[in-house]
N, C-alpha and C positions, 0 to 999 in steps of 0.2 A: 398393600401393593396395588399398584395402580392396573385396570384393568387393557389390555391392549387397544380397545376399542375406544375408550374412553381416552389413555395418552394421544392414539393418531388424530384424533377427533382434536386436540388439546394442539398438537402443532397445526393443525390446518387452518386451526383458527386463528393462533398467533400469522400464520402466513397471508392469511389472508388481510388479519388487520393489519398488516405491513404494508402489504400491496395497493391497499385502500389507501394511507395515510400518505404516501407515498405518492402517487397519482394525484390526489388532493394537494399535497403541498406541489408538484410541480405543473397542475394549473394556476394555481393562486401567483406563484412565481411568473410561469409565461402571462399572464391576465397583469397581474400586477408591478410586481417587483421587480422583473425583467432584470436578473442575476445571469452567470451562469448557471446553466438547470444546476449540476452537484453542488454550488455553491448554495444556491438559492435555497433548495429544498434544506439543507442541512440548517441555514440560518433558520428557516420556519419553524421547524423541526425545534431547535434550540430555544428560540423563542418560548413558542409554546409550553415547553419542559420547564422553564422560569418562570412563566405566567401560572402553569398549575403549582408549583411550590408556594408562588404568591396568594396563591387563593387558598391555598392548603395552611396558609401561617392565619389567614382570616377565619379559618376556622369551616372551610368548604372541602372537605373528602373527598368526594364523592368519584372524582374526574382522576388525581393525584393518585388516589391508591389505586384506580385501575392502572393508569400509565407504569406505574411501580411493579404492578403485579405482570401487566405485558412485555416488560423488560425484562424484568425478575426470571421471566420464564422462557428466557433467551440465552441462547450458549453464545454470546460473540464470536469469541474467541475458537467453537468450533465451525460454527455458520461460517467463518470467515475464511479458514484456515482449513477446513477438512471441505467447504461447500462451492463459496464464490471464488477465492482465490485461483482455481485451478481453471475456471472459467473466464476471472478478467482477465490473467498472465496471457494464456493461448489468443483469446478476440486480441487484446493489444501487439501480439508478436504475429497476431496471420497477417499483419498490413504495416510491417517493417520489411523495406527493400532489405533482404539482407548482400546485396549487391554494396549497396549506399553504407549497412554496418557497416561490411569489411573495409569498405576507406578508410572507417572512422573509426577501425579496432582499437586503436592505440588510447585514444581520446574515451572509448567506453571502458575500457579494460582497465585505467589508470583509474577512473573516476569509480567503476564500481568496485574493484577490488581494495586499491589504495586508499581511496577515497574515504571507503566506508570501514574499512581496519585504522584510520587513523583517527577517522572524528571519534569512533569508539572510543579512542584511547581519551581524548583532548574532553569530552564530553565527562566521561567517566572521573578523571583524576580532577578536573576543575571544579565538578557537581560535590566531589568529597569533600574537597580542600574550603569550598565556597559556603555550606549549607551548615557547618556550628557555627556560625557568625548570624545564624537565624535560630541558632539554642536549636536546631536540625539533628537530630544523628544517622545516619542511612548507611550504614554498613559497604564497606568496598566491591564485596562480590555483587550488593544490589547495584551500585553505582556502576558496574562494567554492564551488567544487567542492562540499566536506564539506558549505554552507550547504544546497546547494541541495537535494544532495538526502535532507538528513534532516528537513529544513521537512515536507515533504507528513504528511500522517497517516492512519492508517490504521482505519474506523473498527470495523473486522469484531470484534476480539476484546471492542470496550468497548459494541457497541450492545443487545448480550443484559444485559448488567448492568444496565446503566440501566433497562431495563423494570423489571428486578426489584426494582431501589431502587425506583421509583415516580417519578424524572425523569418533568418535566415536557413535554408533547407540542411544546412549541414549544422546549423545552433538544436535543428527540432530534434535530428536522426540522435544527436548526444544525449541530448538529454531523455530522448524513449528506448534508448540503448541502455542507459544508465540505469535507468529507474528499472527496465525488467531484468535485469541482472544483480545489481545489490539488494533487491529482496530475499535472492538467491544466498548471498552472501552473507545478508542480515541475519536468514533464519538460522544458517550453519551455525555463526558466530554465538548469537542468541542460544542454540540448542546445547553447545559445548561449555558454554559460564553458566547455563542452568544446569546439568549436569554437575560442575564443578561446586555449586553455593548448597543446592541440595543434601549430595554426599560430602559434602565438608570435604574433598579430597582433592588436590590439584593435580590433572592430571598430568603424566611425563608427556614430555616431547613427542617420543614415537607415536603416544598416543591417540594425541592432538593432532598432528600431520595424518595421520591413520584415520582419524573420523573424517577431515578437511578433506582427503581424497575421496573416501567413500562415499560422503554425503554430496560433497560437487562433484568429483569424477566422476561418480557414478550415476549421478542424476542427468549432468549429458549425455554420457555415453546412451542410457536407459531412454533419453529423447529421443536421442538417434533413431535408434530400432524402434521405437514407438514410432517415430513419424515416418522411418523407413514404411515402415510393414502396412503401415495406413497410406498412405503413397501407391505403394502396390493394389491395394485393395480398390482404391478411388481412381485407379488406370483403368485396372479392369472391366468396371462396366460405366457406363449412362446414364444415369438416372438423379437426377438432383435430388427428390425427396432422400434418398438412400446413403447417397452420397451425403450430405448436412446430417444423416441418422451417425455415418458412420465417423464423423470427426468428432460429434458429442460423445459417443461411447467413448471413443479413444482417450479424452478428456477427463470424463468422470473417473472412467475405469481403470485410465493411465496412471493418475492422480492415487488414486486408492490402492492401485498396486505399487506406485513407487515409494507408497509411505508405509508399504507391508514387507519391500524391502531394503529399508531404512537407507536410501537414498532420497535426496533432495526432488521434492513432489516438483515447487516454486521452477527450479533452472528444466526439468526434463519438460515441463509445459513451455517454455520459453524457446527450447531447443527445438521442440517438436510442432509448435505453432510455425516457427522461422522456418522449417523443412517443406510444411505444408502449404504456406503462405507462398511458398519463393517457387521451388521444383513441381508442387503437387498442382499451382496455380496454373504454374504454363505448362504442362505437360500430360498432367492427368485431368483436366476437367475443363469440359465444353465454356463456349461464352456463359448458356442458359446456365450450369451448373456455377458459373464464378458470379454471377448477380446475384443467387438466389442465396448461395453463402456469403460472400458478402455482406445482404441487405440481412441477412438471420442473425448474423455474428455481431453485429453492429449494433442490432436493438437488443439482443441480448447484454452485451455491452452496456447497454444506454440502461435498460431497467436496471439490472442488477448494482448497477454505480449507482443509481437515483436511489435505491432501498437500499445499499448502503449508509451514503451518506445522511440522509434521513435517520439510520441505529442511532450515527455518529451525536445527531444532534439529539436525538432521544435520550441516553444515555447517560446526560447530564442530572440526570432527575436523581441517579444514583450515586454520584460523585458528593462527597462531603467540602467545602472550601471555607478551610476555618481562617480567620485573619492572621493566624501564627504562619500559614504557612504561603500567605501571599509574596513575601520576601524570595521564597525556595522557587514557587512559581516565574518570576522577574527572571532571577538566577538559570533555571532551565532552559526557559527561552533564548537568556544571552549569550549561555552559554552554546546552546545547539546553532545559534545562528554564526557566533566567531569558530565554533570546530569548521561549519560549512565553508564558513570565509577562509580557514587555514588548510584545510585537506582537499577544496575544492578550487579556489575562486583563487589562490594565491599560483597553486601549481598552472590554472589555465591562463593567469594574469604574465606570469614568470615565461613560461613557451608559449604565448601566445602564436608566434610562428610556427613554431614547431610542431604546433597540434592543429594549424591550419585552420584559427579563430578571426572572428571579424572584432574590430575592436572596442570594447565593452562589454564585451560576451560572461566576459565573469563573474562582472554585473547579473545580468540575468543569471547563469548558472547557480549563484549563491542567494541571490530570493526568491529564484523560482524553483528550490528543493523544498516541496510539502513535504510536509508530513501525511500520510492518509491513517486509513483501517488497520493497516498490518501493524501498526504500532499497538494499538488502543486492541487489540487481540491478542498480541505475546504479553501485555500487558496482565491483562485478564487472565491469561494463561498460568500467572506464579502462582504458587503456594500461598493458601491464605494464609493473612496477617497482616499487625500494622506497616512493616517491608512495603508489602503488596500495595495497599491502599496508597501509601504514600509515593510510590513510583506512578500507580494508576493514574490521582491524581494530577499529578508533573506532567506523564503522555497526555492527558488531556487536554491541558492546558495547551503544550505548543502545537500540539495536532488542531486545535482549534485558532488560535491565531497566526498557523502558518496558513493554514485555508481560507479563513477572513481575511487577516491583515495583508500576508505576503498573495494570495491569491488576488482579491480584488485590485492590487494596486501593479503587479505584475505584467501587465498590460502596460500602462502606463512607461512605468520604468522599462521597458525594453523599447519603446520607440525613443525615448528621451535617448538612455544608451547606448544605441545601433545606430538610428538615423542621424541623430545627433555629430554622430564621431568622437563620442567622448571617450 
């Protein structure tokens, strides 16, 4: 048994050489590589992880098994999911007009809930149908598994871009609508087919409608009064150190209680950012008190995504890629990109009026859904086995070249698309 002193001792150092490597790749990036910082570091990051395998096949350890054993000795999947998550959801929803949502309810509400219940499906049944044809077998409940949870998207590395193309103010609100609500929907979904592959048992209807309420109803409703009661509390007095104390409790604490009772952690941080963000912003806190959270939430934000995406590329060093299953990888990717194009890009191509888009918009819409973290952690999160490994692998893969590929060049295609006229 490991001694108390000795485990804490054991994560501070894992955290610390995170934070080091972290910092380090995104100077090297602003110095050099001049990436987007999330993009960039994660390439470094990756790099790296390939360069020590390479040196590692030449017969050089030394480097390699530490990286192994620094990963090794990382929960992703809980870091991610019990740590940062509760923290990116709330920074990215305190600076969503929820004024500018509400216009654009229809248009986030379609896309997160429709959106991501359908590519589910389209992902899942074509990854079955598609993967003996690569001498593949991956069991159906893995394959709804895979749907569910590489559907959510992730909008951190692609919402700097779009400013910089010149995307339009109602193209950005959809797509940061989007992304923090089908996280919401991802996990649910995700939580209900794991439940399901687990116990071997399907469950009934009333069931499933009964978790789906609980886990979302409840996790709004539970923002609500979370970000009610924090509202009240940040009316009350003055004091910005205090006030910035008391939005982070609400966060961690909020987060930890709504997954103690088993409601949706993801949507009640979403709900409760948007309450604090919008009402708490103009009513409960001075100018000095909205700069100083603000400028907190925002670098908060910016580390925690930079040591992210830095695991992300880290990570790799543990992923096996045998050439049997390069075929399944191709497969994943095409497939995740035509679900997007059918449950996303087709419905906003199809009502383009109707959802009061500019024209091209689905264009963007359908390259610029990343994949991030939240994948590559409910990933992590199965049951070990080879199931496991081979879903792992797959999230890997498009989690990485929707970042690289559809990231870097997202930019690009959105001024061709929009200014264009096409």
């Amino acid at each position: 048994m490991t001694p108390p002193g000795k485990e804490s001792s054991t994560v501070f150092n894992v955290a610390v050489a995170c934070l080091v490597l972290t910092a380090l790749f995104a100077y090297v990036n602003h110095r050099y590589v001049r990436l987007p910082t999330t993009i960039g570091v994660m390439v470094i990051a990756m790099l790296l992880s390939i360069a020590l395998v390479g040196l590692d096949r030449l017969g050089i350890e030394g480097l390699h098994d530490y990286e192994v054993s620094l990963i090794s000795s990382i929960d992703f999947s809980d870091v991610l999911m019990q740590g940062m998550l509760s923290l990116l959801l709330f920074a990215a929803a305190l600076h969503v007009d929820i004024h500018e949502l509400r216009d654009h309810r229809w248009q986030v509400g379609v896309l997160a809930v429709f959106g991501t219940v359908v590519s589910t499906m389209i992902v899942s049944f074509a990854l079955w149908f598609a993967l003996p044809f690569a001498g593949i077998t991956l069991p159906l409940g893995y394959c709804l598994l895979f749907g569910a949870l590489i559907s959510p998207t992730d909008p951190i590395a692609v919402m700097g871009i779009l400013k910089s193309a010149g995307a339009p103010r109602n193209l950005e609100i959809t797509i940061a609508g989007e992304s923090l609500f089908n996280d919401g929907v991802g996990v649910v979904l995700f939580t209900l087919l794991l439940e399901t592959v687990t116990l071997g048992e399907t469950p009934t209807t009333g069931r499933a409608v009964g978790m789906l309420l609980q886990e979302a109803g409840g996790g709004i409703l539970f923002g609500l009064a979370l970000g009610f009661v924090t509202f009240r509390m940040l009316k009350s007095i003055d004091n910005y150190q205090v006030e910035i104390l008391l939005t982070l409790a609400a966060v961690m604490g909020g987060y930890a209680l709504a997954s103690r009772l088993h409601v949706s952690g993801p949507l009640a941080m979403v709900v409760a950012g948007l309450l604090i963000g919008n009402q708490g912003r103009a009513s409960a806190m001075s100018e000095t008190t909205r700069e100083h959270l603000d400028m907190f939430w925002e670098l908060l934000d910016e580390i925690l995504n930079s040591v992210l995406f830095v695991l992300i590329g880290l990570e790799v060093i543990l992923i096996s890629f045998d050439f049997n299953i390069v075929f399944a990888v191709v497969v994943a990717i095409a497939v995740t990109l035509l679900a997007r194009l059918l449950s996303v890009g087709l419905p906003i191509g199809a009502l383009r009026r109707v959802f009061r888009m500019p024209r091209g918009a689905w264009k963007v819409l359908v390259w610029g859904g990343l994949r991030g973290g939240i994948s590559v952690a409910l990933a992590l999160s199965l049951p070990a086995g080879a199931e496991r490994d081979l879903v792992l692998t797959l999230t890997y893969s498009v989690v990485i070249f929707s970042i690289v590929c559809q990231g870097l060049s997202i930019g690009a295609l959105t001024r061709r698309a929009l200014h264009a006229g096409s």
